[in-house]
PyMOL Python script that loads the backbone (N, CA, C, O; Angstrom):
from pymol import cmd

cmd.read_pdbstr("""\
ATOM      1  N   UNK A   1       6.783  15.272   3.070  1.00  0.00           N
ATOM      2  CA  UNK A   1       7.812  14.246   3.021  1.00  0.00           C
ATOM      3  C   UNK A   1       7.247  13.006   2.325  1.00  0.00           C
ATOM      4  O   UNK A   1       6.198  12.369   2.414  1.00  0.00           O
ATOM      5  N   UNK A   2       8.021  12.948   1.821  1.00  0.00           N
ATOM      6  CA  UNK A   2       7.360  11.119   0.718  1.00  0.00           C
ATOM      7  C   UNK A   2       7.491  10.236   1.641  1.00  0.00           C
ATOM      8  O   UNK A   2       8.269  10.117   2.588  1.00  0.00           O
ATOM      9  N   UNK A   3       6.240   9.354   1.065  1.00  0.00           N
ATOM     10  CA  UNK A   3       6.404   7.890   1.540  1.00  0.00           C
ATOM     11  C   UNK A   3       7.150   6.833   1.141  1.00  0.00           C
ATOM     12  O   UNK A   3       7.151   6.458  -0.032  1.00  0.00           O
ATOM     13  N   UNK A   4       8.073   6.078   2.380  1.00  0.00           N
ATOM     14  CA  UNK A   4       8.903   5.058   1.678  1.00  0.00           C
ATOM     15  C   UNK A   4       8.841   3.648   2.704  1.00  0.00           C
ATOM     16  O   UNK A   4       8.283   3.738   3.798  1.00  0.00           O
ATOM     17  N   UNK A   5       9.214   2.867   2.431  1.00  0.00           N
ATOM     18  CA  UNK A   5       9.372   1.534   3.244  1.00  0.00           C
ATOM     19  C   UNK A   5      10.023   1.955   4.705  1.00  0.00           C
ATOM     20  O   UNK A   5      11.006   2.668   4.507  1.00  0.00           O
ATOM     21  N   UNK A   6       9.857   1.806   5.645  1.00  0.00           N
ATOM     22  CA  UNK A   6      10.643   1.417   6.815  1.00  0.00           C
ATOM     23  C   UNK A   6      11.934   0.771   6.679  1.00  0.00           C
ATOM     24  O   UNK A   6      11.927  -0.414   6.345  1.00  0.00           O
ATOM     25  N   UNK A   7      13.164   1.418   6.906  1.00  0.00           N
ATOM     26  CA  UNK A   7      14.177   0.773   6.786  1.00  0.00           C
ATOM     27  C   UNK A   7      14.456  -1.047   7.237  1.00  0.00           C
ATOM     28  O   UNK A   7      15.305  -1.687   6.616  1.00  0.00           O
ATOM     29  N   UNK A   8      13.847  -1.527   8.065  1.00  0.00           N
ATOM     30  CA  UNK A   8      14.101  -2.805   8.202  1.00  0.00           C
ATOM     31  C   UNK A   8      12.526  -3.680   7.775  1.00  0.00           C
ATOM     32  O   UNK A   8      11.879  -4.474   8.458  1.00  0.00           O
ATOM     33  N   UNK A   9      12.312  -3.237   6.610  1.00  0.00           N
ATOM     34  CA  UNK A   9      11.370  -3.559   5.629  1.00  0.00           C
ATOM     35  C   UNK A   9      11.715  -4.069   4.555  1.00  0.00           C
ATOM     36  O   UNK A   9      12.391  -3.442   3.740  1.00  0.00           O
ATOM     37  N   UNK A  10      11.256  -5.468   4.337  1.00  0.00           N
ATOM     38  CA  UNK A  10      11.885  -5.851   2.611  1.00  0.00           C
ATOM     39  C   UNK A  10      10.607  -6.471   2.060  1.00  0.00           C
ATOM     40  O   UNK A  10       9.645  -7.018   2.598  1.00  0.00           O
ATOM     41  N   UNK A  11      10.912  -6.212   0.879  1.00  0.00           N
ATOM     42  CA  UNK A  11       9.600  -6.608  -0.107  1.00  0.00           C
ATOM     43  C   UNK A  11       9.883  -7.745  -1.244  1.00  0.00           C
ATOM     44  O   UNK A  11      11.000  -7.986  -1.702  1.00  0.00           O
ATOM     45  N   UNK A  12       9.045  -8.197  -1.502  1.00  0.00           N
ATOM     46  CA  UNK A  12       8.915  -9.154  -2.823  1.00  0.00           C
ATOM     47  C   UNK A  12       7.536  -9.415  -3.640  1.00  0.00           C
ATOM     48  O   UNK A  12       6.406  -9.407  -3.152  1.00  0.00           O
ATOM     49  N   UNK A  13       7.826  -9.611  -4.767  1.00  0.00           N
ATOM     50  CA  UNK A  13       7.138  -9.532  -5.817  1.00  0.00           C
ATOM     51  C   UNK A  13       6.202 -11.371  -5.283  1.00  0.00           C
ATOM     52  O   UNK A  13       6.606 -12.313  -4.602  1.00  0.00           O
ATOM     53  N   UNK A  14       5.366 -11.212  -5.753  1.00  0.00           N
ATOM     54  CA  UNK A  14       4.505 -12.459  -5.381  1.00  0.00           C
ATOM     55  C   UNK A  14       3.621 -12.557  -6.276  1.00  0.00           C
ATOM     56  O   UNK A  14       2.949 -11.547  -6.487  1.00  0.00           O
ATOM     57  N   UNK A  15       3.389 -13.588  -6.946  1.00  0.00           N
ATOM     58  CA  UNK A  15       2.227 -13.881  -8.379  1.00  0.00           C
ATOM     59  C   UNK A  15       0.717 -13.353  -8.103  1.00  0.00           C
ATOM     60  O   UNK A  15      -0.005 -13.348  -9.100  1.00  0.00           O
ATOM     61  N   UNK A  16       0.141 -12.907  -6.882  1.00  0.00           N
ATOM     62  CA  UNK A  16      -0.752 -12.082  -6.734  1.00  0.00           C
ATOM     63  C   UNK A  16      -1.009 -10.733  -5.994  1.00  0.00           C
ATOM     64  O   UNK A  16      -2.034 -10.086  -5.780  1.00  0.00           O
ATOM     65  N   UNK A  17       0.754 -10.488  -5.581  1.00  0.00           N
ATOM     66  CA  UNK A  17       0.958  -8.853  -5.430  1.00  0.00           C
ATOM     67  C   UNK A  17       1.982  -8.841  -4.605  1.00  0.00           C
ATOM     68  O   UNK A  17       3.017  -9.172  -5.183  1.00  0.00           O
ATOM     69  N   UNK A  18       2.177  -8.489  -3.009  1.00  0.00           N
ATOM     70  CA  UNK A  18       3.884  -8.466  -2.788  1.00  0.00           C
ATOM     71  C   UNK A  18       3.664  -8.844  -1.203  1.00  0.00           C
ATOM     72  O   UNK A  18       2.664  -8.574  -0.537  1.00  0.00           O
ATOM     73  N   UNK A  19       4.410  -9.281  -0.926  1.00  0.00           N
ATOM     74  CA  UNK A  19       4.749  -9.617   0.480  1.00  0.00           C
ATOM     75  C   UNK A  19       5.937  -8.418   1.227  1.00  0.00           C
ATOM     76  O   UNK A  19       6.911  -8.068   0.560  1.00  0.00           O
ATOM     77  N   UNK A  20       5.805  -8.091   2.074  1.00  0.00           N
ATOM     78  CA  UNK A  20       6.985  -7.373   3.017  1.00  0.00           C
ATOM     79  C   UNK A  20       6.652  -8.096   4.301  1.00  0.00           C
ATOM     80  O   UNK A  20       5.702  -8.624   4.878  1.00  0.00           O
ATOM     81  N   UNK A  21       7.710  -7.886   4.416  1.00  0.00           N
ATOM     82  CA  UNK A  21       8.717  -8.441   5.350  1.00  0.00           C
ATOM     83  C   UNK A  21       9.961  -7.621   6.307  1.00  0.00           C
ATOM     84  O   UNK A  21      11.082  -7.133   6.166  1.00  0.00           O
ATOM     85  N   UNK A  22       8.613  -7.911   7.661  1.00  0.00           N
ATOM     86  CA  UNK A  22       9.607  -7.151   9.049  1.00  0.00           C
ATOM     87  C   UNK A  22      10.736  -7.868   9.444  1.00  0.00           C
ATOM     88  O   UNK A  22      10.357  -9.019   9.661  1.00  0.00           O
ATOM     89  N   UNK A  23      11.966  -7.763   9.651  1.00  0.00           N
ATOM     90  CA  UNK A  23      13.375  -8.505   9.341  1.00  0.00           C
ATOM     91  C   UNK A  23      13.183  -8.240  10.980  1.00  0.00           C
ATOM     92  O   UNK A  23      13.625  -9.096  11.747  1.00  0.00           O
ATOM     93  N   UNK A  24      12.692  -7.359  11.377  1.00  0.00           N
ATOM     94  CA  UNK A  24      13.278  -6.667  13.113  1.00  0.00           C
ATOM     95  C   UNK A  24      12.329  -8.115  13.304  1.00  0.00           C
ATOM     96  O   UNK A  24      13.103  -9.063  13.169  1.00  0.00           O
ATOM     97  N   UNK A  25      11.169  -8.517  13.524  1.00  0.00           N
ATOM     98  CA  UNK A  25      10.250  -9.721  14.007  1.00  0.00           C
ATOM     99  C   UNK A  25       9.910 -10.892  13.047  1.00  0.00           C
ATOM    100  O   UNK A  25       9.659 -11.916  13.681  1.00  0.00           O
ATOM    101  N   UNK A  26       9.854 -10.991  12.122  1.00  0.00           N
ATOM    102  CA  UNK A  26      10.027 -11.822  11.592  1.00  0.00           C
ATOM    103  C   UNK A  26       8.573 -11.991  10.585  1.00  0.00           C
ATOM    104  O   UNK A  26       8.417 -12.737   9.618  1.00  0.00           O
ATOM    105  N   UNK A  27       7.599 -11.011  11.203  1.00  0.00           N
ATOM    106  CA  UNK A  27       6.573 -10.768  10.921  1.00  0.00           C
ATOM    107  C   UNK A  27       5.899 -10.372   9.218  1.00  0.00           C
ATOM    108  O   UNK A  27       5.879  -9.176   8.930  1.00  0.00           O
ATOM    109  N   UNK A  28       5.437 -11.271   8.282  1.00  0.00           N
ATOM    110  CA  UNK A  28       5.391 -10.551   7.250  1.00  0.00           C
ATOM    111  C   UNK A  28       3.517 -10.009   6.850  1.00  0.00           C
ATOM    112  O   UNK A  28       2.554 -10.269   7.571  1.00  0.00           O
ATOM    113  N   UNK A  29       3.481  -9.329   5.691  1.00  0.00           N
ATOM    114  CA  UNK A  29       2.139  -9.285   5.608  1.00  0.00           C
ATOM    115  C   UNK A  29       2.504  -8.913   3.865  1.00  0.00           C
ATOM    116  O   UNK A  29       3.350  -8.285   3.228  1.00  0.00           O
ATOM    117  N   UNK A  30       1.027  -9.909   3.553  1.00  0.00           N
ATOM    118  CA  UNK A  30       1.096  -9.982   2.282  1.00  0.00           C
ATOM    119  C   UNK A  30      -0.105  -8.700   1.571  1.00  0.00           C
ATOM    120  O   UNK A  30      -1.148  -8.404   2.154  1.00  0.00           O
ATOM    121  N   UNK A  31       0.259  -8.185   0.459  1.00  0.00           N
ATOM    122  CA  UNK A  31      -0.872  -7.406  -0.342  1.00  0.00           C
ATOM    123  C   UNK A  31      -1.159  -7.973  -1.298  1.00  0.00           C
ATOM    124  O   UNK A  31      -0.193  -8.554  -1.793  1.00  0.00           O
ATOM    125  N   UNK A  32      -2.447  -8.136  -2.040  1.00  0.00           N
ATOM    126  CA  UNK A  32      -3.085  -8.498  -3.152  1.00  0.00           C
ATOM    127  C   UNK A  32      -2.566  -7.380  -4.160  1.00  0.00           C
ATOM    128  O   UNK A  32      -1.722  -6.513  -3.932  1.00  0.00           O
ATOM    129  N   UNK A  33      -3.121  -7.564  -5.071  1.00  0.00           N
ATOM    130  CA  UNK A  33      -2.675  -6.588  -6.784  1.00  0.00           C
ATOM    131  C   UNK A  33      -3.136  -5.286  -6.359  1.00  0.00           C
ATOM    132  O   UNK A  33      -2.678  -4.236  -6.810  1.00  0.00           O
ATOM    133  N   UNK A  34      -4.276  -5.382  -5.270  1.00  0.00           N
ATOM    134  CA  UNK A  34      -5.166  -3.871  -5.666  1.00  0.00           C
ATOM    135  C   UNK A  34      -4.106  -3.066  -4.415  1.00  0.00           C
ATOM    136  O   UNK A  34      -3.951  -1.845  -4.408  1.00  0.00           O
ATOM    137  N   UNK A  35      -3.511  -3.906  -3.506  1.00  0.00           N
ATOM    138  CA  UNK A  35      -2.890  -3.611  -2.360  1.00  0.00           C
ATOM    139  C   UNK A  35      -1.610  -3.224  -2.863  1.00  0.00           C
ATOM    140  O   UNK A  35      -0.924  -2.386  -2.279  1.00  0.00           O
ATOM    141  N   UNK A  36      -1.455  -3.471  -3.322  1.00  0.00           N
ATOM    142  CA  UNK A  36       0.081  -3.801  -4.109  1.00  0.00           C
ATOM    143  C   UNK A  36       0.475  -1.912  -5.109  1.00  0.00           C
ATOM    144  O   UNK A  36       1.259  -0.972  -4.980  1.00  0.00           O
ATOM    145  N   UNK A  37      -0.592  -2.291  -5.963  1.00  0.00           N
ATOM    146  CA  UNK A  37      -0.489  -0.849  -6.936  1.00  0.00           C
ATOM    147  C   UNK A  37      -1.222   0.875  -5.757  1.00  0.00           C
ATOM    148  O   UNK A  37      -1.412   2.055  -6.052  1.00  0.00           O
ATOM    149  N   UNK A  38      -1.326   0.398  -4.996  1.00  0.00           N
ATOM    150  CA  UNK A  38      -1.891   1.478  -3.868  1.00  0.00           C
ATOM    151  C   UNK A  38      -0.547   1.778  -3.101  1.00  0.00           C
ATOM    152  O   UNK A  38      -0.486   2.948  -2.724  1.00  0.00           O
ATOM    153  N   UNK A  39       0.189   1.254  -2.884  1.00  0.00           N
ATOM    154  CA  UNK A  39       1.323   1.308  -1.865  1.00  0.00           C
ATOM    155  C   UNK A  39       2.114   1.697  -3.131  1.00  0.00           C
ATOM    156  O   UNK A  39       2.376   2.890  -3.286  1.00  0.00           O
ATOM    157  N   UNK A  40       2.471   0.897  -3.949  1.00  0.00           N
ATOM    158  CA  UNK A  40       3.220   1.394  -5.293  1.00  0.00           C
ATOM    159  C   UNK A  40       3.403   2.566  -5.503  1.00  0.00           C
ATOM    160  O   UNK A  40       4.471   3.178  -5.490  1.00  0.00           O
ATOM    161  N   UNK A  41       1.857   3.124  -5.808  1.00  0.00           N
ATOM    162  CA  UNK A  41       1.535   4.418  -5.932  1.00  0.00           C
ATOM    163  C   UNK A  41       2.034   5.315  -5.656  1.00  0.00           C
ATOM    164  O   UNK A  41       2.676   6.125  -6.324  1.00  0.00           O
ATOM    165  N   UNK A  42       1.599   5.223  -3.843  1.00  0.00           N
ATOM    166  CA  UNK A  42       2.079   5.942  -2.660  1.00  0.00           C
ATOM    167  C   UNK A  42       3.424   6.331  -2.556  1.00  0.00           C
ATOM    168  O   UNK A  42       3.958   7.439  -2.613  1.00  0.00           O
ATOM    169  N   UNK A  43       3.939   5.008  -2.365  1.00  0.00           N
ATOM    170  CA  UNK A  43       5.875   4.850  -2.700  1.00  0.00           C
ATOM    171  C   UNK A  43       6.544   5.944  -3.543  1.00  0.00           C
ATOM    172  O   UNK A  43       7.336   6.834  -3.234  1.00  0.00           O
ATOM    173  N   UNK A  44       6.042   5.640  -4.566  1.00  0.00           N
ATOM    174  CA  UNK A  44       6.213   6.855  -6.386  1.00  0.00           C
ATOM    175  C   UNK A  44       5.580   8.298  -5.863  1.00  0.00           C
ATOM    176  O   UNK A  44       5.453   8.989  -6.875  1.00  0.00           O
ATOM    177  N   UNK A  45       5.059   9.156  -4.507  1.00  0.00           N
ATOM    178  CA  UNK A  45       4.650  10.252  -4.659  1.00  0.00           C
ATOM    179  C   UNK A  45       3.412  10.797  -4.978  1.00  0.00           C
ATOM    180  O   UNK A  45       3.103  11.988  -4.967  1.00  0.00           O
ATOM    181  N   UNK A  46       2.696   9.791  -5.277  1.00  0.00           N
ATOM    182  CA  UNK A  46       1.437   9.723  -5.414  1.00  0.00           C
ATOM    183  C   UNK A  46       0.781   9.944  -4.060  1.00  0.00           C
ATOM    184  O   UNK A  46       1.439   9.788  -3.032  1.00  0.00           O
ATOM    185  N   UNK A  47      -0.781  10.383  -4.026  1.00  0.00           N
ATOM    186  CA  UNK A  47      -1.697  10.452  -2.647  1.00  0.00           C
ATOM    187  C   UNK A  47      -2.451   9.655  -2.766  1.00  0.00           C
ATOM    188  O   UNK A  47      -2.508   9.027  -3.823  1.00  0.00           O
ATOM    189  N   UNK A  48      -3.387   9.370  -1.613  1.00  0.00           N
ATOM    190  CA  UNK A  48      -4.369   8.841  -1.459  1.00  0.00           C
ATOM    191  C   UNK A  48      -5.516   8.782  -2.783  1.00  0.00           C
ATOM    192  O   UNK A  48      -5.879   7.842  -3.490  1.00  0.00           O
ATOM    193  N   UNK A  49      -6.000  10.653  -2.749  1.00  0.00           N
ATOM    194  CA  UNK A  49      -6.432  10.939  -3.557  1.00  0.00           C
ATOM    195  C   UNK A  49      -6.409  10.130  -4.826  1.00  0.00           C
ATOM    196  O   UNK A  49      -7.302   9.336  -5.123  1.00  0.00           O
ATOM    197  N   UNK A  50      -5.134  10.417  -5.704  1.00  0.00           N
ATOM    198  CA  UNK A  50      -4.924  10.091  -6.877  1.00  0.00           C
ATOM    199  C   UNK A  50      -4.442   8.384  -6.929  1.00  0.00           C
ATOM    200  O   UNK A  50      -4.103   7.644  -7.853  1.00  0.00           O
ATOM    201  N   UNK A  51      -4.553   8.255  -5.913  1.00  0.00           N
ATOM    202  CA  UNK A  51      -4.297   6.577  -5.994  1.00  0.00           C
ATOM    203  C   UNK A  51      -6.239   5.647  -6.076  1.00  0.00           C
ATOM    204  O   UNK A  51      -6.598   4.539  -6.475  1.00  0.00           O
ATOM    205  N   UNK A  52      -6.964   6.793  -5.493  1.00  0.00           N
ATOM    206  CA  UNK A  52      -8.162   6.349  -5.439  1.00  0.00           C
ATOM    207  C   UNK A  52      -8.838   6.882  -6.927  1.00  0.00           C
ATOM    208  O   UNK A  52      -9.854   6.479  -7.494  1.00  0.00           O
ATOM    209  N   UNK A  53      -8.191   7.592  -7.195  1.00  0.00           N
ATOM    210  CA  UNK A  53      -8.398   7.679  -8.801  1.00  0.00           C
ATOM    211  C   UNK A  53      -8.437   6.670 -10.003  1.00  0.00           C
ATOM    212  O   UNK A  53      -9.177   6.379 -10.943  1.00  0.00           O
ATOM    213  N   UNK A  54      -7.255   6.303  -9.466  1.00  0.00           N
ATOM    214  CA  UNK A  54      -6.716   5.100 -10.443  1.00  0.00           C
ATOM    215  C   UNK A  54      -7.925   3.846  -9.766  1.00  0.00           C
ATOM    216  O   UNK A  54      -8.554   3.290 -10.666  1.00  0.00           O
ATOM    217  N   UNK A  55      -8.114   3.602  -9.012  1.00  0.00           N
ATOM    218  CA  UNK A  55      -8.710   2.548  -8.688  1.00  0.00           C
ATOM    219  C   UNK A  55     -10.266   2.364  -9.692  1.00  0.00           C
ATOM    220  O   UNK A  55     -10.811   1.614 -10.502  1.00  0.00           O
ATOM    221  N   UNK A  56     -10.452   3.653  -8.936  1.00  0.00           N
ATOM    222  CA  UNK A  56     -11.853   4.078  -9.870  1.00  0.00           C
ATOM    223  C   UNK A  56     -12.427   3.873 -11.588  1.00  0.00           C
ATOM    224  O   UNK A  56     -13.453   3.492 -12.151  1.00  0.00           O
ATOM    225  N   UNK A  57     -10.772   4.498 -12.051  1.00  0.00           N
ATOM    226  CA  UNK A  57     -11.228   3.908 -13.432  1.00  0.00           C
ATOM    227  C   UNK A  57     -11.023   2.247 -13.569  1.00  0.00           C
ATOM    228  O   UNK A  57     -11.724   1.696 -14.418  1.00  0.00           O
ATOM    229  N   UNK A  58     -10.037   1.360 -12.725  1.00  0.00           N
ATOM    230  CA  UNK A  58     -10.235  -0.300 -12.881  1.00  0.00           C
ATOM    231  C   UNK A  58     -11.387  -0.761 -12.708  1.00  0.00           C
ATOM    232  O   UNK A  58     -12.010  -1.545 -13.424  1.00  0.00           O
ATOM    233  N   UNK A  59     -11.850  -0.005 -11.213  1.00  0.00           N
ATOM    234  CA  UNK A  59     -13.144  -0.622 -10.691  1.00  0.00           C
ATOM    235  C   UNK A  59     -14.381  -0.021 -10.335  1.00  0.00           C
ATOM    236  O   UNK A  59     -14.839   0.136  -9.203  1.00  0.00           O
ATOM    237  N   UNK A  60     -14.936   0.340 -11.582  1.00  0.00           N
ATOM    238  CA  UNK A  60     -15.978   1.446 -11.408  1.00  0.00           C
ATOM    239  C   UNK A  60     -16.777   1.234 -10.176  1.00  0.00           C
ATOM    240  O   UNK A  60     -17.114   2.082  -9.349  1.00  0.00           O
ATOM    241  N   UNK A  61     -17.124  -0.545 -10.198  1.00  0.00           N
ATOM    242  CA  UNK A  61     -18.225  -0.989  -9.627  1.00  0.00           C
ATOM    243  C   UNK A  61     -17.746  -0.881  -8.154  1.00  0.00           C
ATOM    244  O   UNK A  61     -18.458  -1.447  -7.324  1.00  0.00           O
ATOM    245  N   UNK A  62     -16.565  -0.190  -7.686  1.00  0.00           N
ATOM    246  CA  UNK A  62     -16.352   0.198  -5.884  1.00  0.00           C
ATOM    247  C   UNK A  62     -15.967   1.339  -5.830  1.00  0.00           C
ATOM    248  O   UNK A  62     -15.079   1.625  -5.027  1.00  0.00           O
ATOM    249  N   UNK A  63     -16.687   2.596  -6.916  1.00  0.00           N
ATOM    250  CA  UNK A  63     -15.895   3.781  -6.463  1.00  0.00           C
ATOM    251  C   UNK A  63     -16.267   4.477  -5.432  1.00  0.00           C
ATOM    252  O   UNK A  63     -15.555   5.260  -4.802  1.00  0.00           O
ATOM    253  N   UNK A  64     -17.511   4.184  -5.210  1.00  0.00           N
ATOM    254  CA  UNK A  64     -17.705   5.069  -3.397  1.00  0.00           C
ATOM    255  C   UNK A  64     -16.839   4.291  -2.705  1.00  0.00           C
ATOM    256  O   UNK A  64     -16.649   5.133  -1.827  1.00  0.00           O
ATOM    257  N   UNK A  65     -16.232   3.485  -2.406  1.00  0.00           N
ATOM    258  CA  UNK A  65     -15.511   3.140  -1.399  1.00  0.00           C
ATOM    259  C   UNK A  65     -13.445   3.221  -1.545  1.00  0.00           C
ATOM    260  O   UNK A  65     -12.521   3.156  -0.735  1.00  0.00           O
ATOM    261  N   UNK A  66     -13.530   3.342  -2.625  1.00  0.00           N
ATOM    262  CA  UNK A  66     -12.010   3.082  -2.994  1.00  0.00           C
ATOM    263  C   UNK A  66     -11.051   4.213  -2.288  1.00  0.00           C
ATOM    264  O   UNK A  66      -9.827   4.127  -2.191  1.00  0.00           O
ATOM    265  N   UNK A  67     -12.069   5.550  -1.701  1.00  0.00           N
ATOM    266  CA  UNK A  67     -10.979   6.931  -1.146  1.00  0.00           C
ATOM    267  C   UNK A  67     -10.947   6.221   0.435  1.00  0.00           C
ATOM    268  O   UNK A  67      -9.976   6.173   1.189  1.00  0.00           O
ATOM    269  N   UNK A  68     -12.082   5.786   0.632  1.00  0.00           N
ATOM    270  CA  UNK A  68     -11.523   4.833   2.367  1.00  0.00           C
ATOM    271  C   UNK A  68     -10.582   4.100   2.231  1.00  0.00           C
ATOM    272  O   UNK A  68      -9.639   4.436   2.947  1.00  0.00           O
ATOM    273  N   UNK A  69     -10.372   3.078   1.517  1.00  0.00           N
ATOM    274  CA  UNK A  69     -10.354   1.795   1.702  1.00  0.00           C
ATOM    275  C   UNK A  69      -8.654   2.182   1.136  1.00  0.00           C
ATOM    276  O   UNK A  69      -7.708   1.528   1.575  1.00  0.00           O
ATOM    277  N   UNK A  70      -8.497   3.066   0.347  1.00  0.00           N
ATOM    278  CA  UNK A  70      -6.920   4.312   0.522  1.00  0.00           C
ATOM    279  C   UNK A  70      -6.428   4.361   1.085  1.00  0.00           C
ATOM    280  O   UNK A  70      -5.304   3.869   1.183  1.00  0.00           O
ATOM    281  N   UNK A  71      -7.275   5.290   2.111  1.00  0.00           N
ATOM    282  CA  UNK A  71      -6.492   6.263   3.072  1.00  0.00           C
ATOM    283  C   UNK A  71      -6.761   4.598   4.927  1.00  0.00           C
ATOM    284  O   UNK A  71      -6.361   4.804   6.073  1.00  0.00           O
ATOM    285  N   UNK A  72      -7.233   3.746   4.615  1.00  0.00           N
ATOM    286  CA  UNK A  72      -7.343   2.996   5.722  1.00  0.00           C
ATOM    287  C   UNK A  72      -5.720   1.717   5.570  1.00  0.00           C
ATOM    288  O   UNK A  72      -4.928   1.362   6.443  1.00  0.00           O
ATOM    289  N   UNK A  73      -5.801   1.354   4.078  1.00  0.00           N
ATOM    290  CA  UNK A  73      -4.303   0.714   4.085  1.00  0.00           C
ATOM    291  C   UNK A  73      -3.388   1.276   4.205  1.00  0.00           C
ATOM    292  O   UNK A  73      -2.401   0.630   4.557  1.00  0.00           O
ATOM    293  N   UNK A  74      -3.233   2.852   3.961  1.00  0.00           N
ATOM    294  CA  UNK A  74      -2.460   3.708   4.066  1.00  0.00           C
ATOM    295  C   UNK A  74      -1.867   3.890   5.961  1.00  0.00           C
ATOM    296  O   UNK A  74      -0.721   3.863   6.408  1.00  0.00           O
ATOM    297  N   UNK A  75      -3.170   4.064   6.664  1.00  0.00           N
ATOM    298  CA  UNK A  75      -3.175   4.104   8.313  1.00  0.00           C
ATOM    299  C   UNK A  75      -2.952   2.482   8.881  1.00  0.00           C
ATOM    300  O   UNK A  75      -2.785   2.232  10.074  1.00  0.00           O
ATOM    301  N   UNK A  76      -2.981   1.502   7.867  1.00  0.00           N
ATOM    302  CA  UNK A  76      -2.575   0.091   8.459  1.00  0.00           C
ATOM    303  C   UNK A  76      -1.058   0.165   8.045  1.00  0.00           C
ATOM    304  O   UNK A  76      -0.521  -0.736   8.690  1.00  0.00           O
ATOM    305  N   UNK A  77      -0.277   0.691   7.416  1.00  0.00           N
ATOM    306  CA  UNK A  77       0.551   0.248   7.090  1.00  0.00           C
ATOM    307  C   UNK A  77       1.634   1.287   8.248  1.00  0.00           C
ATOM    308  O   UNK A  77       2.669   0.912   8.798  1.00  0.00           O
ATOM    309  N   UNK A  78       1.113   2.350   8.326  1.00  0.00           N
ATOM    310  CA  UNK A  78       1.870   3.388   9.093  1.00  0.00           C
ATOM    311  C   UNK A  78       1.858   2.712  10.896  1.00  0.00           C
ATOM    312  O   UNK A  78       2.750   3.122  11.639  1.00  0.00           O
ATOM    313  N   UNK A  79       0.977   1.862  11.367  1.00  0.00           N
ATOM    314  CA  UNK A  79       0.739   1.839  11.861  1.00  0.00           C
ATOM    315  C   UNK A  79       1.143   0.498  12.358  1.00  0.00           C
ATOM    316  O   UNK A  79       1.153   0.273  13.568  1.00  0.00           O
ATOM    317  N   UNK A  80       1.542  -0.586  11.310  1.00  0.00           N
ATOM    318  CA  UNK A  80       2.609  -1.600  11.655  1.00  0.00           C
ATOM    319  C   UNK A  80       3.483  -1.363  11.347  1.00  0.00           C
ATOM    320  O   UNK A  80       4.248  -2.322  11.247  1.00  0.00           O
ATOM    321  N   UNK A  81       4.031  -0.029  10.983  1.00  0.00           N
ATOM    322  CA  UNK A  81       5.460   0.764  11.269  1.00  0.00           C
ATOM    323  C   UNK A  81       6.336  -0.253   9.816  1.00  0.00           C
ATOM    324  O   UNK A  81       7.487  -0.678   9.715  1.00  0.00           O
ATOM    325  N   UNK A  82       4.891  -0.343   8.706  1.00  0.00           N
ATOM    326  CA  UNK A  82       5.549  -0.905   7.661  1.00  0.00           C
ATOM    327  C   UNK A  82       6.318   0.112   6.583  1.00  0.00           C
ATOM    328  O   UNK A  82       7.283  -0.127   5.858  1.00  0.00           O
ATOM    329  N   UNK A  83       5.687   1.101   6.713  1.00  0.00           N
ATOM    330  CA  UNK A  83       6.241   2.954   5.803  1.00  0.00           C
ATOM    331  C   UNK A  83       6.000   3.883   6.903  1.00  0.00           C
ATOM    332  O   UNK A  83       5.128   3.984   7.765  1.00  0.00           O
ATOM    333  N   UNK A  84       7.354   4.709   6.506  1.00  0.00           N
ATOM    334  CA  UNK A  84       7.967   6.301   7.358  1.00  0.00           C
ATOM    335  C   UNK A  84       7.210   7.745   6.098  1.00  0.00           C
ATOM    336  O   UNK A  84       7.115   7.821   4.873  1.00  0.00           O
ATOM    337  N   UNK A  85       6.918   8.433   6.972  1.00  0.00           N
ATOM    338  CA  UNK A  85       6.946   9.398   6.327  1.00  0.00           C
ATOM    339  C   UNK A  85       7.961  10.522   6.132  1.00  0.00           C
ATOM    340  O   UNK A  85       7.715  11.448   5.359  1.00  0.00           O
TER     341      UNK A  85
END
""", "prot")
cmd.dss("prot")
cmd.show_as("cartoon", "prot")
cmd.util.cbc("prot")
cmd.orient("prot")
């Protein structure tokens, strides 16, 4: 099943990556660019995997870490019930 926003989830574009926004609490949380094109990714059908791909060729200089640091925003986001699977 693809990943998508939580229905009472809204997003916006922000000059250094995107903000969402829990409408149910009022609660928002912002992502940076690298946060931003990872969830993007994800959103579009993409995995972990191949999202840590892409990272790799931007940022050579963190590729041992970029398949965690994936699959851990991936388990933060599921986990403030910010994306449904």
């Amino acid at each position: 099943m693809p990943l998508s926003l939580a229905p009472h989830i809204t997003s916006a574009r922000t000059p250094g990556g995107l903000v969402l926004l829990n409408t149910r609490t009022g609660r928002y949380w912002q992502l940076n660019d690298t946060g931003t094109l990872v969830l993007e990714h994800l959103l579009a059908g993409g995995s972990c995997t191949s999202a840590a791909a892409e990272l790799r060729t931007r940022h050579p200089e963190a590729a041992d870490r970029v398949e965690a640091d994936t699959v851990g925003l991936l388990e933060t986001l599921k986990s403030a019930e910010l994306v449904t699977t």
